[in-house]
N, C-alpha and C positions, 0 to 999 in steps of 0.2 A: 576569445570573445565569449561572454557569459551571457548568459539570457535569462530570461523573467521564467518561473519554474513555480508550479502550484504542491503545493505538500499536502498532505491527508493525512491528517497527523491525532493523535490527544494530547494537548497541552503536560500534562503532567506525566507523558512519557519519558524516561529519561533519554530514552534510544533516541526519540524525536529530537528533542532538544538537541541532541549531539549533533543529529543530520542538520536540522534548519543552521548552528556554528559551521558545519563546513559549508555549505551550502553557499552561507552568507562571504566566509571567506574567500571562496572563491568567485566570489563576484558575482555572485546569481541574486535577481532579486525574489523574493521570496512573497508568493501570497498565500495564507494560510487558511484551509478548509477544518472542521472538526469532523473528525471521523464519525462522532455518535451524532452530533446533531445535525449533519448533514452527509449523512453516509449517503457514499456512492448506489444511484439505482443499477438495477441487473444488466440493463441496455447500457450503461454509461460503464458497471465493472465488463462486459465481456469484449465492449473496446479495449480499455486498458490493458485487459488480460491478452488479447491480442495482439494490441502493440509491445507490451513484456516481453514476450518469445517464450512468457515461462508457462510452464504447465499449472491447470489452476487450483493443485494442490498445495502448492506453494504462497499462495494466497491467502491461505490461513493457519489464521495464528492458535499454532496447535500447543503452545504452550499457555496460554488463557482458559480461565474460569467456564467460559461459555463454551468452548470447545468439549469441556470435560462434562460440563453440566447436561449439554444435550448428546451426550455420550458420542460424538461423531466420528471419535477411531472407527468404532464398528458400521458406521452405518454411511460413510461418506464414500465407500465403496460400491456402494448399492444403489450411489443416489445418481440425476440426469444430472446432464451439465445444466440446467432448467432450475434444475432442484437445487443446486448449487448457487449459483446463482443468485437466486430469491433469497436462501438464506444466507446468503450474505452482503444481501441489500438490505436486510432487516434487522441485520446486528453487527452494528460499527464497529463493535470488540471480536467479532469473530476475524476481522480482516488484518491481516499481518501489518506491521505501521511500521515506518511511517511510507506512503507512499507517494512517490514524486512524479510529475509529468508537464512535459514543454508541449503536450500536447502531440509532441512525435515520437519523443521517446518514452521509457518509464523504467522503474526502480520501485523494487518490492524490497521495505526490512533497509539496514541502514552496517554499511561494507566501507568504511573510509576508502580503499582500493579501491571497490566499485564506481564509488562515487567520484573517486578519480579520475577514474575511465570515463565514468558518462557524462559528470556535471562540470568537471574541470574547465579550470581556462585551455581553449584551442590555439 
């Protein structure tokens, strides 16, 4: 049994694109957020992060421009989970995509296995 699943995605991702295909295949239905123009706020990412189980380094997308731009290797060490947070309510492209949630669960970045496991038919 598939259920109805919100994606956080940019359009012209190709990773996305692949996720919303399975996604769709397996019988989910699919409603789509834009990462940039509706990027997740800091209260709404540090649910998600919490319901992920992932640590929220993982969270971002360390191979993007912004990442590199605001030099954050070195500096996302140093920062709160606050700090975190905030900038990454504030730049859709810093958030690793595409990301998926039924609201119980959640999926960071796009694992045909994963997806397996978590969005498959039961």
């Amino acid at each position: 049994m598939s259920g109805k699943v919100t994606i956080i995605q940019y359009p012209k991702c190709s990773t996305c694109r692949a996720a919303v295909k399975s996604l769709e295949a397996k019988g989910n239905e699919v409603a789509f957020r834009h990462i940039v123009e509706q990027t997740p706020t800091a209260s709404e990412l540090k649910e998600l992060i919490a319901l992920s189980g992932l640590d929220m380094k993982k969270w971002f997308n360390t191979s993007g421009e912004v990442y590199r731009e605001l030099g954050l290797k070195d500096k996302l060490p140093l920062m709160s989970e606050e700090e975190k947070l905030e900038l990454l309510s504030q730049h859709g492209m810093l958030l690793k995509r595409p990301i998926v949630t039924d609201g119980t669960k959640v999926t960071v970045g796009y694992k045909e296995e994963n997806y397996e496991q978590v969005w498959g038919a039961k």
